[in-house]
C-alpha positions, 0 to 999 in steps of 0.5 A: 939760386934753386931750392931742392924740391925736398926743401932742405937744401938752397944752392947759390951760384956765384961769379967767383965761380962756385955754387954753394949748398946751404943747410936749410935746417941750420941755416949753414954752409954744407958745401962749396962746390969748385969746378967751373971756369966762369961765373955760374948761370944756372942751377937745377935740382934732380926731381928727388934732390940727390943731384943738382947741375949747375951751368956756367958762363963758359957754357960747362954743364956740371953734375954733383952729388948734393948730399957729398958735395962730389962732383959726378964725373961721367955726364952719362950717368945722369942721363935717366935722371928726371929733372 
């Protein structure tokens, strides 16, 4: 479970295999987010709350848009990103 650093935003990992992004305002569901193979481990916010990453028991590294709930599909793009 990680707060963006903005504090608008609560995403929760779970063994069925998918991180989901609540609503701290409402108190709602934004998005559930599918991709990964294995339960989730990890979840980290980028240091403005744009992106978050989540890690998986299957080792997955995965990137996401928090404010469209879009997976980002290239990992090098992330790589100037200050976490």
């Amino acid at each position: 479970m990680r707060f963006s650093p903005d504090g608008l935003k609560l995403a929760v990992g779970a063994h069925d295999q998918r991180v989901y992004v609540l609503d701290c305002r409402t108190y709602s569901r934004s998005f559930v987010l599918k991709g990964h193979s294995s339960f989730i481990t990890a979840l980290d916010f980028c240091a403005d709350s744009r992106y978050l990453q989540s890690n998986s028991g299957a080792y997955e590294m995965l990137y996401w848009d928090a404010s469209t709930g879009k997976r980002v599909a290239s990992a090098s793009k992330m790589r100037d990103t200050p976490w």
